[in-house]
N, C-alpha and C positions, 0 to 999 in steps of 0.2 A: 609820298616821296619814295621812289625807286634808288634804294643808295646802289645796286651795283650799275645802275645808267647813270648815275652822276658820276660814280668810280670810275667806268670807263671813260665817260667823257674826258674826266682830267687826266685820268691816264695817258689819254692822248696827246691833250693840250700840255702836258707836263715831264715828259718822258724823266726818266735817270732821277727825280724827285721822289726819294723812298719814304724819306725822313716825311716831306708833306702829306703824301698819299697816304702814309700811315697815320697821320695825326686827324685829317680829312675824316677817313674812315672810320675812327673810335669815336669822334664826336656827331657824325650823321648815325652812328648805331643808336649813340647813348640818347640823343635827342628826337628817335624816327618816329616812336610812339606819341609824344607830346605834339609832335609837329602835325602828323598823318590828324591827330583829332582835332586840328586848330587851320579848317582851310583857308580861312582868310591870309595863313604864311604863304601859302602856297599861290594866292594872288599876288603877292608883295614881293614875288620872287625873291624870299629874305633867303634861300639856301643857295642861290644864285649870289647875292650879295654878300654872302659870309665865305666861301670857298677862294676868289678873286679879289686881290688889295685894292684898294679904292687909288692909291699912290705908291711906285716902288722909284726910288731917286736914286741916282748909284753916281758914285766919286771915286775922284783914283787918292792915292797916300804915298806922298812917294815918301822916302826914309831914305838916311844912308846907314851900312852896317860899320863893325870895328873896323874893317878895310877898308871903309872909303867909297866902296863901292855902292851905287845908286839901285834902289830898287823901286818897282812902283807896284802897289794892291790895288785890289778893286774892292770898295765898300758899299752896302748897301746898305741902304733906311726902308723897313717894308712898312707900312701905315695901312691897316687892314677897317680902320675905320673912325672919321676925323668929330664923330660928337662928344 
């Protein structure tokens, strides 16, 4: 495993996501040794499969506030892996 060609990869695919990229990055460090001597992951493209959500669904909310006034949010559900 090459974490900074996976890093950049997402870096691309991900722009302004610091919070991700950084979380990305702590757990390809903490896992790079166990994975590099277990090539069979590396067949299975399991760091391919754990970086990228299997499902992300996203809904609006609308609410009204004390005014009266109508707002709508955008919500998201991210499912990074359905077993």
């Amino acid at each position: 495993m090459n974490v900074e060609k996976i890093m950049h990869d997402l870096e691309a695919k991900h722009p302004g996501e610091a919070e991700y990229l950084q979380a990305v990055r702590e757990v390809l460090i903490s896992v790079e040794d166990v994975y590099n001597s277990h090539p069979e992951f590396e067949k299975a493209k399991l760091i391919e499969r754990l970086v990228e959500p299997e499902r992300v669904i996203t809904f609006r909310v609308p609410w009204t506030d004390d005014n009266g006034e109508v707002h709508v949010n955008i919500g998201y559900r991210v499912q990074f892996n359905g077993a």
